[in-house]
KOLVEX-729158 format. One line per field, with one value per atom (N, C-alpha, C): residue number from 1; atom name; x, y, z. Coordinates in steps of 0.1 Angstrom, whole numbers, m for minus. Example, Ala and Ser with C-alpha at 12.3 -4.5 7.8 and 13.67 -1.06 7.14 Angstrom:
2
resi c(1  1  1  2  2  2)
name c(N  CA  C  N  CA  C)
px c(132  123  132  128  137  129)
py c(m57  m45  m33  m22  m11  0)
pz c(78  78  78  71  71  79)
END
This chain:
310
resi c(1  1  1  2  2  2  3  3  3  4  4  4  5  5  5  6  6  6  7  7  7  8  8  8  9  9  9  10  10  10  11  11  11  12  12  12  13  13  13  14  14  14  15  15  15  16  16  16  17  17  17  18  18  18  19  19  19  20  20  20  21  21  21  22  22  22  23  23  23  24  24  24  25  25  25  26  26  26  27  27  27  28  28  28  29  29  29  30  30  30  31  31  31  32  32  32  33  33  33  34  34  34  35  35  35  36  36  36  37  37  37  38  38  38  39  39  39  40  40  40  41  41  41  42  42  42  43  43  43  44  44  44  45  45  45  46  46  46  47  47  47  48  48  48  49  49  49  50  50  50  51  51  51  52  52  52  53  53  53  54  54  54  55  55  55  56  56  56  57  57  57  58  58  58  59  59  59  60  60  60  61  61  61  62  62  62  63  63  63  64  64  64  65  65  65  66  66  66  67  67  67  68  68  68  69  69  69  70  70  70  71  71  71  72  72  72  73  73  73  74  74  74  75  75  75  76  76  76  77  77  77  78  78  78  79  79  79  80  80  80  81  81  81  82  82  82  83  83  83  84  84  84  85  85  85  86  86  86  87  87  87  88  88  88  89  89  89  90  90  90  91  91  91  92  92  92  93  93  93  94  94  94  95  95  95  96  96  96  97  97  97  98  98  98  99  99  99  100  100  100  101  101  101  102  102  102  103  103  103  104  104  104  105  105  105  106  106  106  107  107  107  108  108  108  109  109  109  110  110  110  111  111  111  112  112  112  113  113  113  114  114  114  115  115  115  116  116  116  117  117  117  118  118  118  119  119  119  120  120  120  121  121  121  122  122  122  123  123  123  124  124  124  125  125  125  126  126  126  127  127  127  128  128  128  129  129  129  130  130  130  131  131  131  132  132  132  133  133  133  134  134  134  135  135  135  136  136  136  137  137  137  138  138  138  139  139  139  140  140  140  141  141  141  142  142  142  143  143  143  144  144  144  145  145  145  146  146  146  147  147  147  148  148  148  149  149  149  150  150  150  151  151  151  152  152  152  153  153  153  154  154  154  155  155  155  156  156  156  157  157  157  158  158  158  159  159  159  160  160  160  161  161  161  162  162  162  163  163  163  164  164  164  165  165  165  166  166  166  167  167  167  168  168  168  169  169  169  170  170  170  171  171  171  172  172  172  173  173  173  174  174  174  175  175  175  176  176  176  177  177  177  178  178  178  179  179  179  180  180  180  181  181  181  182  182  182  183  183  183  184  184  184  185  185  185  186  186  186  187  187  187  188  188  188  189  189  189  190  190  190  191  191  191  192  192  192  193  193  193  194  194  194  195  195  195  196  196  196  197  197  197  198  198  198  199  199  199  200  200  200  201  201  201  202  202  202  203  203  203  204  204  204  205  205  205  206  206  206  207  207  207  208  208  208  209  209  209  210  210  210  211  211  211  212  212  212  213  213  213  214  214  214  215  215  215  216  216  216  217  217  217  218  218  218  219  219  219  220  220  220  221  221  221  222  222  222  223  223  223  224  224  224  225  225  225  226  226  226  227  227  227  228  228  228  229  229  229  230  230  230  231  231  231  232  232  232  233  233  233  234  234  234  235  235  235  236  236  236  237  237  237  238  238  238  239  239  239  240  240  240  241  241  241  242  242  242  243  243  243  244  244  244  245  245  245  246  246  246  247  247  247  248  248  248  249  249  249  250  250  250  251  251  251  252  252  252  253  253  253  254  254  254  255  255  255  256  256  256  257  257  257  258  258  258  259  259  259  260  260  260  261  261  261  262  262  262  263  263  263  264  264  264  265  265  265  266  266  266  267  267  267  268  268  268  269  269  269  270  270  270  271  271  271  272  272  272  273  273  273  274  274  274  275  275  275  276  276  276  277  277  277  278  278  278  279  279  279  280  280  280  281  281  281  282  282  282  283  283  283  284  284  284  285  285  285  286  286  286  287  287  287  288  288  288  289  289  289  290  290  290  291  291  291  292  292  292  293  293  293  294  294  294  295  295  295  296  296  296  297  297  297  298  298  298  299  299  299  300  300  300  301  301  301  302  302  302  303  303  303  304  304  304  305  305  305  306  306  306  307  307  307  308  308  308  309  309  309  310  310  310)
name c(N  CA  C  N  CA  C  N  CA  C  N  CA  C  N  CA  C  N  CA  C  N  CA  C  N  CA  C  N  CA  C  N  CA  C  N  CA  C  N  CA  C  N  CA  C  N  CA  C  N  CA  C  N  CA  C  N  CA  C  N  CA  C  N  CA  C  N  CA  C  N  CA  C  N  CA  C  N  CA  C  N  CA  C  N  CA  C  N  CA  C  N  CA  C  N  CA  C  N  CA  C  N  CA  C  N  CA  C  N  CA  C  N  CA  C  N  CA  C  N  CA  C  N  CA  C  N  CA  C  N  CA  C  N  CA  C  N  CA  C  N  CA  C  N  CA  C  N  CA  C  N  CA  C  N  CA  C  N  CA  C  N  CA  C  N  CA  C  N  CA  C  N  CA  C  N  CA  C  N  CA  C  N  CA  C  N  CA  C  N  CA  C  N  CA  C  N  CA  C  N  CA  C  N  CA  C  N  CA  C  N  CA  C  N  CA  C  N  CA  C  N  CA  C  N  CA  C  N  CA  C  N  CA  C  N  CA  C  N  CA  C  N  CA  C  N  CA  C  N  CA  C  N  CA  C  N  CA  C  N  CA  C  N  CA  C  N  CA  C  N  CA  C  N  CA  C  N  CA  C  N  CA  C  N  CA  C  N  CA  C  N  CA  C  N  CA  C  N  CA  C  N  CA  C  N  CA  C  N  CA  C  N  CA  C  N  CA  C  N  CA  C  N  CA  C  N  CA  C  N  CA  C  N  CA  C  N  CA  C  N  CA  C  N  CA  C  N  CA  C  N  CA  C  N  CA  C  N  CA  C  N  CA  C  N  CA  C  N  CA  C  N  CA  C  N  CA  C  N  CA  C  N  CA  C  N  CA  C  N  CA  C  N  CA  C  N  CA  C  N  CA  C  N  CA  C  N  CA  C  N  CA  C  N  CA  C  N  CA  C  N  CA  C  N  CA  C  N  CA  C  N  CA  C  N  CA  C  N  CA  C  N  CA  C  N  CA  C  N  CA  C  N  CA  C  N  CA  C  N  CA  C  N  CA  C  N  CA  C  N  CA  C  N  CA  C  N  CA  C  N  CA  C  N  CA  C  N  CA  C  N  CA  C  N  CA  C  N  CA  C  N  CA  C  N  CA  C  N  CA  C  N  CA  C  N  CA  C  N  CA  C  N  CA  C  N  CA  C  N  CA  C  N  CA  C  N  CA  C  N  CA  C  N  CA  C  N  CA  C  N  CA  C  N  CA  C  N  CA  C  N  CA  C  N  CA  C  N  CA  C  N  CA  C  N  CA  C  N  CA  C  N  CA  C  N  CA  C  N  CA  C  N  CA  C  N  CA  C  N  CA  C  N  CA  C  N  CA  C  N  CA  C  N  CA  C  N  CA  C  N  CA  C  N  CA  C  N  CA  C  N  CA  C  N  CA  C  N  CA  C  N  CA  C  N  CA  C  N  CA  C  N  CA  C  N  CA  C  N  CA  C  N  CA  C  N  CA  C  N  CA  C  N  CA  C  N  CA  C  N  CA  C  N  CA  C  N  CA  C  N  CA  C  N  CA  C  N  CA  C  N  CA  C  N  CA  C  N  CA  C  N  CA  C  N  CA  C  N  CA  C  N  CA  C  N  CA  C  N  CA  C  N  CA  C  N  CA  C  N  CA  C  N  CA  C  N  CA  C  N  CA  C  N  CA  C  N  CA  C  N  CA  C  N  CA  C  N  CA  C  N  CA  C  N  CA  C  N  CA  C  N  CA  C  N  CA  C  N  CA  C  N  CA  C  N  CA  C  N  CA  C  N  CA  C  N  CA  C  N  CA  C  N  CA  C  N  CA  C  N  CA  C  N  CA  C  N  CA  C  N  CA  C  N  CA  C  N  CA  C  N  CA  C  N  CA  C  N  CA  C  N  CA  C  N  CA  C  N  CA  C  N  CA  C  N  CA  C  N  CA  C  N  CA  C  N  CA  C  N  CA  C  N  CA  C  N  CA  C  N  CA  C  N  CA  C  N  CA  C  N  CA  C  N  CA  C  N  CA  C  N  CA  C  N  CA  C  N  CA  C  N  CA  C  N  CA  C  N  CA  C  N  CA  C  N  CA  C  N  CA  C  N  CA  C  N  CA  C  N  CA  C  N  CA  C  N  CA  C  N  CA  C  N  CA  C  N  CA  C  N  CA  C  N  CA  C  N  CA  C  N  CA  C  N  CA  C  N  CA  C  N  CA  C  N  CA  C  N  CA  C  N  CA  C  N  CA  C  N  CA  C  N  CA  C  N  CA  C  N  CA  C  N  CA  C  N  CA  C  N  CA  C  N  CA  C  N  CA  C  N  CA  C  N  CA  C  N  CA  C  N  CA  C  N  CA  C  N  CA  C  N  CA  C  N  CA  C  N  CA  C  N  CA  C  N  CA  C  N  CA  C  N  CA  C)
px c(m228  m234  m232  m235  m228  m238  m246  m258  m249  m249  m241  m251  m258  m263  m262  m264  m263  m271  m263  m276  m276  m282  m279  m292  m281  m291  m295  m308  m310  m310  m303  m306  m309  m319  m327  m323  m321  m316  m323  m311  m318  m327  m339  m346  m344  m331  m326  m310  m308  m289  m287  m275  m265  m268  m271  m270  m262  m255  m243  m249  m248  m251  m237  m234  m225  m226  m219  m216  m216  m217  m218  m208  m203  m194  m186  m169  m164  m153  m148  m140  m129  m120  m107  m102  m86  m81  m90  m104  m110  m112  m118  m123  m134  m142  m156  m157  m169  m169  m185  m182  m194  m195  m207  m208  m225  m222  m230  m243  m256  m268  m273  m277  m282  m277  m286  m288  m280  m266  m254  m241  m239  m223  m216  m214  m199  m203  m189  m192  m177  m179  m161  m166  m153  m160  m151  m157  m150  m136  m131  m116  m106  m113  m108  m110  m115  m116  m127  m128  m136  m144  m154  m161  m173  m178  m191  m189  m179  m176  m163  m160  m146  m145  m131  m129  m126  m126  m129  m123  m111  m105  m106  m109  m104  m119  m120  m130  m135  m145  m145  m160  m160  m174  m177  m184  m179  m191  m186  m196  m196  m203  m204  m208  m204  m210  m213  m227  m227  m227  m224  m226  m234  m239  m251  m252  m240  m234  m229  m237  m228  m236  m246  m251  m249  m245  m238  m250  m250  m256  m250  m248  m237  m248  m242  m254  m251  m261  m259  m247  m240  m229  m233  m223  m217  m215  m215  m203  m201  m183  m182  m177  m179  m172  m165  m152  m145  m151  m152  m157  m141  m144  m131  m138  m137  m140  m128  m136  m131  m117  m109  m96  m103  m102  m111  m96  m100  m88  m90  m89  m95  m80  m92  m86  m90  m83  m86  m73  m74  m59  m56  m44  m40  m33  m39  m35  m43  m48  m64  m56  m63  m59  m75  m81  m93  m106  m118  m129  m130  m137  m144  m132  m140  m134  m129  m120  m115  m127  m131  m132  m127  m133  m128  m132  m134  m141  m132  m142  m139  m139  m134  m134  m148  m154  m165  m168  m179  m182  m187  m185  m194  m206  m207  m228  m231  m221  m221  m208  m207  m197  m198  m187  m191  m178  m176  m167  m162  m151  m148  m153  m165  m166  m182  m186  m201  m207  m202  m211  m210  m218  m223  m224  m222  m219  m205  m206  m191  m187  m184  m178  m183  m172  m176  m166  m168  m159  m154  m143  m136  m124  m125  m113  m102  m89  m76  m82  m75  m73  m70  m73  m68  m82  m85  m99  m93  m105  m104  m121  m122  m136  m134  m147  m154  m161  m158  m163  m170  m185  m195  m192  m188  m194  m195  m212  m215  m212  m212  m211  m198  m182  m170  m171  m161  m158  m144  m144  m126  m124  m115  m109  m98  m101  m91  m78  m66  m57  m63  m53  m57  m53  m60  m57  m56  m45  m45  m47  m54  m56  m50  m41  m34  m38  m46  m49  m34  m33  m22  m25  m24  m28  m13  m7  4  m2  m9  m17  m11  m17  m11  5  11  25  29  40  43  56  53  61  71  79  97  107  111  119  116  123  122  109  103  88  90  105  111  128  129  139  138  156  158  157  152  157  161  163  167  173  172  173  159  163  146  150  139  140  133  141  136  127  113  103  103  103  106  92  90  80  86  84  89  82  84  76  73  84  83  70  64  52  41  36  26  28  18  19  22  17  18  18  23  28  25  19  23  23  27  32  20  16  7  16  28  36  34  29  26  39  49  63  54  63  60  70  84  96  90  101  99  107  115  117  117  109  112  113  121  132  118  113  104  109  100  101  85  86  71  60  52  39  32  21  16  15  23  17  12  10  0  8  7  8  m3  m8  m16  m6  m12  m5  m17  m14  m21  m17  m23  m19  m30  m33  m44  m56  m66  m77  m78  m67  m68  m60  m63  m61  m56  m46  m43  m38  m39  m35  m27  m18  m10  1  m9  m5  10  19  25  25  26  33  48  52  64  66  69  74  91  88  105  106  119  119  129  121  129  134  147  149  149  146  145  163  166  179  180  188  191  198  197  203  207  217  215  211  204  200  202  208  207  218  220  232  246  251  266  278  274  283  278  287  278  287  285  291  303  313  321  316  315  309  298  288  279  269  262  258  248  247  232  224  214  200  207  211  211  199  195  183  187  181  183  170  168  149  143  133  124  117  111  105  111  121  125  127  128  121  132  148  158  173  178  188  195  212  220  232  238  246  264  275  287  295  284  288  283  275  269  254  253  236  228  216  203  195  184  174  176  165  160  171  165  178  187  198  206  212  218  228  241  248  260  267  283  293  298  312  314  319  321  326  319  327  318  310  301  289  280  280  268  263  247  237  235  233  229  212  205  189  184  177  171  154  153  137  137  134  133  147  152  164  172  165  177  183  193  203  207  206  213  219  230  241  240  237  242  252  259  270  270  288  291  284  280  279  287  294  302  300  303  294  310  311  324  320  334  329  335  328  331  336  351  351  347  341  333  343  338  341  347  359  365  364  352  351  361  364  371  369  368  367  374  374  382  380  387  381  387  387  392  381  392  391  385  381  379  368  364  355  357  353  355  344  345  329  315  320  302  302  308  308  310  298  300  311  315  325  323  327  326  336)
py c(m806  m795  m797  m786  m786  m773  m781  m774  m767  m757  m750  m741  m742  m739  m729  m718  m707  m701  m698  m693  m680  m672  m655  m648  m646  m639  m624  m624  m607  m605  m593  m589  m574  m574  m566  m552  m540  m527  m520  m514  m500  m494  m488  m478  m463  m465  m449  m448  m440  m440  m438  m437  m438  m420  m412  m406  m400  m387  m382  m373  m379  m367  m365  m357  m347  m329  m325  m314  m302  m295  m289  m278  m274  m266  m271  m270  m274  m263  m258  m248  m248  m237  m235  m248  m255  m259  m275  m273  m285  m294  m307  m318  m321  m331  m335  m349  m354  m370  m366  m376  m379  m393  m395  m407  m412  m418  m430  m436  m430  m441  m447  m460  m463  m481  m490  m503  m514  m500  m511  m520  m524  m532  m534  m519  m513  m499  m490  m477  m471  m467  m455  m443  m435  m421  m417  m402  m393  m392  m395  m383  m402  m413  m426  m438  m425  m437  m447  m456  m466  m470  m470  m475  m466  m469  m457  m449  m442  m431  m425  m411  m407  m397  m395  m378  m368  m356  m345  m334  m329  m319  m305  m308  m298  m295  m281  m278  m287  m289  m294  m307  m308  m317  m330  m334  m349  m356  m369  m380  m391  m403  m416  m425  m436  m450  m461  m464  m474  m486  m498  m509  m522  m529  m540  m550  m562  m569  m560  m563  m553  m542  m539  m528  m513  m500  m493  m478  m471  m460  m448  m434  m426  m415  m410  m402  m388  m380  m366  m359  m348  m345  m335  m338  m327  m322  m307  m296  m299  m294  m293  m277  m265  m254  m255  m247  m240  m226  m227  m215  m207  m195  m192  m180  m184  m169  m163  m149  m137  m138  m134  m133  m130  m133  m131  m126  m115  m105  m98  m96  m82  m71  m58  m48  m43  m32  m23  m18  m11  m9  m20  m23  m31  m26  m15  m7  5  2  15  22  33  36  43  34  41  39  46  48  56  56  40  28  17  3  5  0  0  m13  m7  m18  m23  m35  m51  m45  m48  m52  m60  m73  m84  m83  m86  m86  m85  m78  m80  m89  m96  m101  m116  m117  m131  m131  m146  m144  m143  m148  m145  m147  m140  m136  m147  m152  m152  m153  m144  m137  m149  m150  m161  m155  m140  m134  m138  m147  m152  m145  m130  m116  m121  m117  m118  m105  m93  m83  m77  m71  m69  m58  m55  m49  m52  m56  m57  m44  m42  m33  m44  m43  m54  m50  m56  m47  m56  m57  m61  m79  m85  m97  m103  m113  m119  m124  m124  m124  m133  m141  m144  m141  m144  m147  m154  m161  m175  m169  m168  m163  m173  m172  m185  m180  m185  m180  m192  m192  m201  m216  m218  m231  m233  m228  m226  m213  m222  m214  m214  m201  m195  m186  m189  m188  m175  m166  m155  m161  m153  m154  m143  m151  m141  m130  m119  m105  m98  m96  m87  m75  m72  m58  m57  m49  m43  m28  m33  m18  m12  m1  10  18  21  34  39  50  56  63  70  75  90  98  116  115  126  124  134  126  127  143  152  166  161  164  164  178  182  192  198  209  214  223  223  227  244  250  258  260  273  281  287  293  305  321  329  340  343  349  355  341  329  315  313  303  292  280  271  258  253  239  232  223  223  211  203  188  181  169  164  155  141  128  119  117  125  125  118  104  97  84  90  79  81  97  106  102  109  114  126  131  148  152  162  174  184  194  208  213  223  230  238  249  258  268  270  283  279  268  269  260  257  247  233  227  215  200  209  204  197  185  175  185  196  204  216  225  243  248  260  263  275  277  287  294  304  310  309  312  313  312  300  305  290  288  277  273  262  253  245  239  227  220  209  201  191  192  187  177  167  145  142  137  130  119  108  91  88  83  76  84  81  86  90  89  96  105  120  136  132  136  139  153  154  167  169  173  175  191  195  209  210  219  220  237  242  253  260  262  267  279  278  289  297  307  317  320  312  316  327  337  349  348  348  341  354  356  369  365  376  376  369  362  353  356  360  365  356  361  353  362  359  368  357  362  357  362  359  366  367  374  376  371  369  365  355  347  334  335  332  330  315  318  309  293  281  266  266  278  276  275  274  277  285  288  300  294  299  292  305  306  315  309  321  315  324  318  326  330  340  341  329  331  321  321  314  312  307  295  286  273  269  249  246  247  239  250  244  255  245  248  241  251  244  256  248  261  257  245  243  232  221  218  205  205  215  214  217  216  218  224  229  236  253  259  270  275  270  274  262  267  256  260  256  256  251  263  268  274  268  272  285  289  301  299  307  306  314  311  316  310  316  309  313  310  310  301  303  292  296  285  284  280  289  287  285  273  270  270  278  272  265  249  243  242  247  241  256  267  278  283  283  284  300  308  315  315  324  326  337  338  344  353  362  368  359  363  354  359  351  354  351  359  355  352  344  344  342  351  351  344  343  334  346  353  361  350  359  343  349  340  342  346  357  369  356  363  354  367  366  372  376  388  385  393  390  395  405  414  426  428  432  435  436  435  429  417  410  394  394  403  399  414  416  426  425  434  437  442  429  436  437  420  422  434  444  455  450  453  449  456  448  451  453  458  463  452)
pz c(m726  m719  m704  m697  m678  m675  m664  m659  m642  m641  m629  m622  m610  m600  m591  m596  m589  m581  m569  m555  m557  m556  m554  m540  m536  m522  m519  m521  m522  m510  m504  m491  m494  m484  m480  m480  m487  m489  m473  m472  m460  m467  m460  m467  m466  m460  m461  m458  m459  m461  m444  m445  m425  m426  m412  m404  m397  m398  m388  m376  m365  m356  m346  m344  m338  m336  m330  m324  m343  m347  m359  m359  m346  m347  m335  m331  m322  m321  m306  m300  m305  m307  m312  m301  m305  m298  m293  m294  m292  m304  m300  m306  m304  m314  m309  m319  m314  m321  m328  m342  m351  m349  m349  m347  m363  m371  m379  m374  m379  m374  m385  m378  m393  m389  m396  m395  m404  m404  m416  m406  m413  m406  m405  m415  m416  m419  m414  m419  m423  m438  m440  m445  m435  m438  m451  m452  m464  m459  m448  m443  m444  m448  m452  m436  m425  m413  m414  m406  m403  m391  m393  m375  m373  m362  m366  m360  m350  m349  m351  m356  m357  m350  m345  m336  m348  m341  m350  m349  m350  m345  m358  m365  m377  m384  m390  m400  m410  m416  m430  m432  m444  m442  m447  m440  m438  m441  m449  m451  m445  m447  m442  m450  m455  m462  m458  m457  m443  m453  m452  m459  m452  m459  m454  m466  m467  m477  m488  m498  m512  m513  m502  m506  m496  m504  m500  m499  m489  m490  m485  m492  m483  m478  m468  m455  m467  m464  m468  m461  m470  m462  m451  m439  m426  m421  m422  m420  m404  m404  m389  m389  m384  m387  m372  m370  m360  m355  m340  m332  m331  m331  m328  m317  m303  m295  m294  m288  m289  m280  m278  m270  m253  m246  m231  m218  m216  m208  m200  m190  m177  m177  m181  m182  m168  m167  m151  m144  m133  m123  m117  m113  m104  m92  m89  m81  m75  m70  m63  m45  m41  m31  m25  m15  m5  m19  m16  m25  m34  m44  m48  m52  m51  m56  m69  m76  m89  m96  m107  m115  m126  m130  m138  m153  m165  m170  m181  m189  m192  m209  m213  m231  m238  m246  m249  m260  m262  m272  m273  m255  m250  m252  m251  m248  m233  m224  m211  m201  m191  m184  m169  m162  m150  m144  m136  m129  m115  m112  m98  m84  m86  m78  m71  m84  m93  m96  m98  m111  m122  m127  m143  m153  m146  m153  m161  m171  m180  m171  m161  m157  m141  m130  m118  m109  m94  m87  m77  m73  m65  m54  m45  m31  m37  m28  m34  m33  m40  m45  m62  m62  m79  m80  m91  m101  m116  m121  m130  m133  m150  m156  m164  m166  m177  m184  m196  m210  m215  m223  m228  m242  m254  m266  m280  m281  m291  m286  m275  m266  m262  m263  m257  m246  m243  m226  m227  m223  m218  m209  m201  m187  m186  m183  m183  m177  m179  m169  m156  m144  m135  m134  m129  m127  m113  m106  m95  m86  m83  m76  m61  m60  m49  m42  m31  m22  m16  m19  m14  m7  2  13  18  11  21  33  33  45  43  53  53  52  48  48  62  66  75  74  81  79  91  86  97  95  102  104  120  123  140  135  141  145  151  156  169  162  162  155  164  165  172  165  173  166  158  147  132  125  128  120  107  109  99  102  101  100  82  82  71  74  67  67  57  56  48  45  37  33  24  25  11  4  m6  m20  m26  m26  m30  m32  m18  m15  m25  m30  m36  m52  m56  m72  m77  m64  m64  m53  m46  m36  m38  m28  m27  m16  m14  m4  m1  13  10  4  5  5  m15  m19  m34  m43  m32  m39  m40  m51  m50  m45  m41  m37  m26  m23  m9  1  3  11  16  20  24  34  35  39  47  58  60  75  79  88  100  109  117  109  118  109  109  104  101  85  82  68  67  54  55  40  38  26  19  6  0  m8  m3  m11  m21  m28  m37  m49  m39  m46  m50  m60  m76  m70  m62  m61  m43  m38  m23  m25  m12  m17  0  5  23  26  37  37  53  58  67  72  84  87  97  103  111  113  129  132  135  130  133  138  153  160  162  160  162  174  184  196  201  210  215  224  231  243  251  260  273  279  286  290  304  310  317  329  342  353  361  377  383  396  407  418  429  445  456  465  478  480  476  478  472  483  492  502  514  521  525  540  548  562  558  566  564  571  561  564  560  554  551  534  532  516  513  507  497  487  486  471  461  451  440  429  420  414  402  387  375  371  362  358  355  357  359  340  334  324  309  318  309  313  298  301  306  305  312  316  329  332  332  330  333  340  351  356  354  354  353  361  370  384  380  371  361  369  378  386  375  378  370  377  373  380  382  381  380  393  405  420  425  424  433  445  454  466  466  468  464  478  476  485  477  480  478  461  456  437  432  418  404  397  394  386  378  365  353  351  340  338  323  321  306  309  300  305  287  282  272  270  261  257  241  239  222  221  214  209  212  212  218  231  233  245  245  259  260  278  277  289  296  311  321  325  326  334  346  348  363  373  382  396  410  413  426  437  446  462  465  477  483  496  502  516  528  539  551  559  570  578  591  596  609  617  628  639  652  655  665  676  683  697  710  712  724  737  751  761  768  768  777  791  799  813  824  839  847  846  854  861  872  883  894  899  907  917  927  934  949  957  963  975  962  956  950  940  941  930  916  907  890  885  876  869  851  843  830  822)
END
């Protein structure tokens, strides 16, 4: 017979199983760590890792087995679920013109908003710049892309054409349309050009939420008939003022002079007299030259006895 000696060591059991505390739900795209409590000396989880904490990228539920020599206790199980927030976006113009401000508003379905502007409301009003917002939901946060707003101001539209027609003519007034959304005419067109006669118009512009408006007169000019008066004949060496009617903006004469009267040797001569852009002409005027009287004496030469003589 053989007497064999066996030691056996009881140790001491936990009085309660390992503990998971972590995060219970974690953000799309994110991670989070579980970490094992509990007075063992080893720990393996359900997913096959080891250690008392593991990372945690993915759904699903999870245990732990803490060990303390041969004796083994598993935690109650873990859920981890996935947040999935809502898509986070700023809708609005990106493009406003004058008052009111255009507004923002942000995807709904956060638990809270906070704007780069630091508003907190789902909808803010904002002058030109780039904006983003921070979406909260269920403890994730998401970052809009940014969004632009551009102030536009074409301002009144500018009317071009001659303002001043002659006589039985027209002129054309023109506008670039291209700046507007919409045009009209008072005459009721909505063309960038019309073809009118005397009178006053006006044009109504209108870009996103600004209305302008821009008037012009157009006058039909009658020209009065154009003379020339002064003398007609001038002493020989000498010169004359000839003058044309009076009540126009510019004279131009055949001699290249200017002005209403000029001083003139002997010739022919017309003026062209303008008011705006209409010209009219003169008939010739002549100044002839007389030639000065060559005096002469008749008589006798001599008297007699002091007696006058003729």
């Amino acid at each position: 017979s053989a007497i064999i000696n066996i030691v056996i060591e009881v140790t001491p059991a936990p009085s309660s199983p390992p503990a998971i505390v972590g995060p219970a739900a974690i953000c799309a795209g994110q991670s989070t760590t579980l970490t094992a409590t509990g007075p063992f000396s080893n720990f393996v989880w359900s997913n096959g890792q080891s250690g008392p904490s593991i990372t945690v990228n993915q759904p699903g539920t999870f245990t732990v087995t803490g060990g303390t020599g041969l004796c083994q206790l598993t935690s109650p199980p873990f859920t981890v679920s996935i947040v999935n927030a809502p898509e986070l976006s700023i809708s609005g113009p990106d493009l406003y013109c004058g008052e009111p401000l255009p507004d923002l508003t942000a995807s709904f379905g956060y638990d809270s908003l906070l704007w780069s502007t630091g508003e907190t409301d789902q909808t803010v009003f904002v002058a030109g710049g780039t904006y983003t917002v921070t979406g909260y939901y269920q403890g994730c946060v998401n970052v809009s892309a940014p969004f632009t707003v551009v102030e536009q101001d074409p301002g009144p539209p500018t009317i071009s054409g001659a303002l001043q027609y002659c006589e039985g003519a027209n002129t054309t007034l023109s506008v670039n349309g291209s700046l507007y959304d919409l045009i009209q005419w008072s005459t009721g067109s909505f063309d960038e050009s019309i073809t009118v006669t005397a009178g006053s118009y006006s044009i109504t512009a209108q870009f996103l939420n600004c209305i302008y408006e821009s008037q012009v007169t157009v006058q039909e000019i009658v020209l009065p008939p154009v003379s020339i008066t002064g003398p007609a004949q001038l002493c020989e060496g000498s010169i004359v003022n000839i003058s044309a009617t009076p009540g126009f903006e510019t004279y131009t004469w055949n001699n290249n002079a200017v002005g209403q009267s000029i001083s003139v040797q002997a010739g022919t001569y017309f003026v062209a007299a303008s008011i705006g852009p209409c010209t009219t002409f003169s008939n010739t005027f002549t100044v002839t030259q007389v030639p000065n009287p060559a005096p002469v004496i008749t008589g006798p030469n001599f008297s007699c006895g002091g007696t006058p003589v003729l």
